[in-house]
C-alpha positions as CSV (number, residue, x, y, z in Angstrom):
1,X,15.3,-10.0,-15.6
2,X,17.3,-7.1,-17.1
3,X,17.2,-3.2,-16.8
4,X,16.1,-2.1,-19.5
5,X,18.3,0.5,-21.5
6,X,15.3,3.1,-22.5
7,X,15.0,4.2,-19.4
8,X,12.4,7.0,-18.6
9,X,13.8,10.3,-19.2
10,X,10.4,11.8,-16.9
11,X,11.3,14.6,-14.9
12,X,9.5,13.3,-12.0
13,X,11.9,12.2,-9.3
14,X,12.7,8.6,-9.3
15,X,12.3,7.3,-6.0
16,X,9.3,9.5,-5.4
17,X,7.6,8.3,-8.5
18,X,7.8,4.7,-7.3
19,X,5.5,5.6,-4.7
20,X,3.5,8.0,-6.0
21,X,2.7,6.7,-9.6
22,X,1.8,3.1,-7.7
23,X,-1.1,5.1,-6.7
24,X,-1.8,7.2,-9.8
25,X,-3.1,3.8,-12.2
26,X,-5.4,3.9,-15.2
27,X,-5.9,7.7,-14.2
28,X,-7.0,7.4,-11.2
29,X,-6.6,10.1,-8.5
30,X,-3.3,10.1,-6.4
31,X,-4.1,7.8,-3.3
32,X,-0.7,8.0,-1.2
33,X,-2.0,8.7,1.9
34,X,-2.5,7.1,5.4
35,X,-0.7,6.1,8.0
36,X,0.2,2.5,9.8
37,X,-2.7,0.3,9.8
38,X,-3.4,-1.9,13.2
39,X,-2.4,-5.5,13.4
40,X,-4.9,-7.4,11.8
41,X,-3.2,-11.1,11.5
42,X,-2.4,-10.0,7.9
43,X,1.0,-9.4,7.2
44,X,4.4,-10.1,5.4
45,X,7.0,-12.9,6.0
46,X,9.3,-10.2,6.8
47,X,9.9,-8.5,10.0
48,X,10.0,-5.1,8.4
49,X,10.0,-3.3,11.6
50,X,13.7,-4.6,12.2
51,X,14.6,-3.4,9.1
52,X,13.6,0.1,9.9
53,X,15.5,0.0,13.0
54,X,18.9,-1.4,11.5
55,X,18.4,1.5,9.2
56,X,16.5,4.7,10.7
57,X,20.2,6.2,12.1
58,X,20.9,6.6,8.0
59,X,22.6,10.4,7.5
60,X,21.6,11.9,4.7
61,X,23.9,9.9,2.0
62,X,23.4,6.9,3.0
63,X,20.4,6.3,-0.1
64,X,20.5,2.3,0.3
65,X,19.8,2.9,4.1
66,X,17.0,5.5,3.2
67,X,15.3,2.7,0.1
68,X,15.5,0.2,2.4
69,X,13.0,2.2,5.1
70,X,10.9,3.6,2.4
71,X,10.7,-0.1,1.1
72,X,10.1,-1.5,4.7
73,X,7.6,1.6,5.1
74,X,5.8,0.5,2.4
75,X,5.4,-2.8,3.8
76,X,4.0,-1.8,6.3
77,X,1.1,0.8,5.2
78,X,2.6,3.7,6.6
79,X,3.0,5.5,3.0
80,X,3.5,9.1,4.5
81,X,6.6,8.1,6.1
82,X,7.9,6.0,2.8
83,X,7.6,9.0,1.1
84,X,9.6,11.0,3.4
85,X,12.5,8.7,2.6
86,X,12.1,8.6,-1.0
87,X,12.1,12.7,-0.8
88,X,15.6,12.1,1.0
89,X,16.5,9.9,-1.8
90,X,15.6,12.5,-4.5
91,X,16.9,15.3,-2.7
92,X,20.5,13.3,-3.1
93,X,20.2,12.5,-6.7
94,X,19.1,9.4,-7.8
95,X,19.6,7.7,-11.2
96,X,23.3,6.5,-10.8
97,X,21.9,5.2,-7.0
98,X,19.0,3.6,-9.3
99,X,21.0,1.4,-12.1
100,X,23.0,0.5,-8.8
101,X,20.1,-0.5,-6.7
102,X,18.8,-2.6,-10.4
103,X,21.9,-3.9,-10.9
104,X,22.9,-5.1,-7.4
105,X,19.6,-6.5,-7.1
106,X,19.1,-8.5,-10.2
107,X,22.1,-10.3,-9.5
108,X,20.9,-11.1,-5.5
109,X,17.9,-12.1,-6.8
110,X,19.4,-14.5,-9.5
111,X,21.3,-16.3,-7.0
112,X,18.8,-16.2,-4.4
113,X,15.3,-15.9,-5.9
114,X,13.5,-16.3,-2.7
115,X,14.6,-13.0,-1.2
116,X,11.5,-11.0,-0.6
117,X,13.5,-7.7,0.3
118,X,15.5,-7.7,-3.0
119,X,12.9,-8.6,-4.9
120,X,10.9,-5.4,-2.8
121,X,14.4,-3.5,-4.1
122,X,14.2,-4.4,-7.6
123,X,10.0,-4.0,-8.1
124,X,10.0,-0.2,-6.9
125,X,13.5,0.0,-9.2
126,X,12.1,-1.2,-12.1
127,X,8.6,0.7,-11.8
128,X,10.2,4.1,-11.0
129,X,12.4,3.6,-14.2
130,X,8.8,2.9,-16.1
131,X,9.8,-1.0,-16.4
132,X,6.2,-1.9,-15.7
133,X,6.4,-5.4,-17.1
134,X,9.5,-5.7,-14.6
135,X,7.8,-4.5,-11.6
136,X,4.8,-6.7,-12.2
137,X,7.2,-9.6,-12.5
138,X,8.2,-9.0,-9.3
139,X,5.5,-8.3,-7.4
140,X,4.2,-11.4,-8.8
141,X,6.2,-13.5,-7.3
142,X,6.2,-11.3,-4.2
143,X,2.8,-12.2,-3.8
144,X,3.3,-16.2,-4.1
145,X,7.0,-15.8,-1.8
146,X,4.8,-13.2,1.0
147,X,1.6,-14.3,0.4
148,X,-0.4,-12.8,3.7
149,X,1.8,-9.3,2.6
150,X,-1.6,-6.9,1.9
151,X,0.8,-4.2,0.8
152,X,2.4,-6.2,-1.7
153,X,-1.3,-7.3,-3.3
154,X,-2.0,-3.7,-3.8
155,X,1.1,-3.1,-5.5
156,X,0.9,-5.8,-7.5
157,X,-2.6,-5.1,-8.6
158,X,-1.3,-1.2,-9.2
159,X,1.4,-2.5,-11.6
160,X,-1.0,-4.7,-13.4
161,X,-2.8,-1.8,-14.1
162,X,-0.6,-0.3,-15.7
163,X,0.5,-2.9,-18.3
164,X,-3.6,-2.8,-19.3
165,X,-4.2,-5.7,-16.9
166,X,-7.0,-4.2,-14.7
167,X,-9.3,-7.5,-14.7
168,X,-6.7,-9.3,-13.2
169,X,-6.0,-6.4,-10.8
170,X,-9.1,-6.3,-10.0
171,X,-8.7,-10.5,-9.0
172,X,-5.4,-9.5,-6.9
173,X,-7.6,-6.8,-5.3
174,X,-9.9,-8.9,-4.2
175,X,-7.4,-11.6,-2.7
176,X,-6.2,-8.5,-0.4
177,X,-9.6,-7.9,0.8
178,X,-10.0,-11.8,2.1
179,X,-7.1,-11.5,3.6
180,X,-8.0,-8.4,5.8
181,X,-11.4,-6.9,4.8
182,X,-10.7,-3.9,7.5
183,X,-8.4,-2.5,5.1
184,X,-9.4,0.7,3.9
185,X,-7.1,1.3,1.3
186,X,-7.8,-2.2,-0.7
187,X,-11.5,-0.8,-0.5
188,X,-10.3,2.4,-1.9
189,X,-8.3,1.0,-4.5
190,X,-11.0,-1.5,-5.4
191,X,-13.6,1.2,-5.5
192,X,-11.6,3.0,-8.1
193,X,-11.2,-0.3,-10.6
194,X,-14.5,-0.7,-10.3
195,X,-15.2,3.1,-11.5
196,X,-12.6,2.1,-14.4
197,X,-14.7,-0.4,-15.3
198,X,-17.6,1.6,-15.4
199,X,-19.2,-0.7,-12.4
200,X,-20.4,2.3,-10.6
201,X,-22.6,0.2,-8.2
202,X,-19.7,-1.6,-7.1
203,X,-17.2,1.1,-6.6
204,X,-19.8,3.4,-4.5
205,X,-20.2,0.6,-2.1
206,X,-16.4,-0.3,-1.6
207,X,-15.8,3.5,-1.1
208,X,-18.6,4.0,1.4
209,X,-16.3,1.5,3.1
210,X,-13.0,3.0,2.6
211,X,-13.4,5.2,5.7
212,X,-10.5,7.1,6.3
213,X,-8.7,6.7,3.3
214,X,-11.0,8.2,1.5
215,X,-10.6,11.6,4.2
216,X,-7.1,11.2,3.5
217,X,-6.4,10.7,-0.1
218,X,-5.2,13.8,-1.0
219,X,-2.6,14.7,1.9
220,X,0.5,14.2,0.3
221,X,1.2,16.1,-2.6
């Protein structure tokens, strides 16, 4: 995979927009929101939570320490506090850090192509650069390396979306909720594909079930 030249010249911030627009597909409402969900037997490969604690002592320059815990954050479902490391990232400036992060990345992942946190790296990269065919590639086969990894389905689904794949999302959607139906936020999301699709049935019953997410949709901004 290669980073691709025509980068997006948005002036959205970088890192923040790798969060944010994962939750803004097909014009849906922004959904970042929520905080860590409880331990439901559903859950990466990775132990994300050591991670986060080789890296929360990062000072403010230290923007690989600070994608790493907004990467391991978003593992983990607790979006409010990715974003308040992607702000940090912004805040420092971000593009050179980003064709770093891309570049480094793509060659750990050539050589090693079963390393779920590069290949985390490299998706958010790629989809806050507007590479959406390179983010889906990657959370594609983040899916098949991490396969219990919730988080990862709805990200994956979120980038199909945006490549006009939203039956398929819809299919990677659904695989989240059998692997832990308490999971508000794969109920929110999937309540919103099925509005896209016009299968309003569907999507009021998934987002009767969505519960708190739904309460807590709109607080981040």
């Amino acid at each position: 995979m290669r980073a691709r030249a025509s980068c997006t010249t948005r002036s959205r911030a970088f890192f923040a927009a790798a969060l944010f627009a994962l939750f803004a597909v097909a014009g849906w409402r922004s959904l970042v929101a929520g905080e860590a969900p409880g331990d439901s037997g559903a859950g990466s490969l990775v132990d994300w939570k050591a991670v986060i604690e080789r890296n929360k002592r990062a000072g403010p320059g230290e923007l690989e320490a600070h994608l790493y815990l907004a990467v391991g954050y978003a593992n983990l479902g607790m979006i409010r506090e990715a974003a308040r490391e992607f702000r940090t990232i912004e805040s420092a400036g971000y593009r050179e850090f980003g064709q770093e992060v891309i570049g480094k990345n793509e060659r750990i992942v050539k050589e090693n192509p079963g390393d779920i946190v590069s290949l985390n790296m490299l998706a958010f990269a790629y989809y806050a650069f507007g590479d959406y065919k390179g983010s889906t590639l990657c959370f594609e086969r983040l899916v098949r390396l991490d396969p219990k990894n919730v988080w990862i389905h709805h990200y994956f689904a979120l980038s199909l979306s945006k490549i006009g794949e939203l039956d398929r999302a819809i299919e990677v959607l659904r695989a989240a909720l059998a692997l832990d139906p308490s999971n508000e936020y794969t109920r929110l999301l999937l309540g919103l594909a099925y509005k896209e699709k016009g299968w309003y049935v569907l999507s009021i019953l998934e987002l009767a079930r969505a519960g708190k997410a739904v309460r807590e949709l709109s607080t981040l901004r």
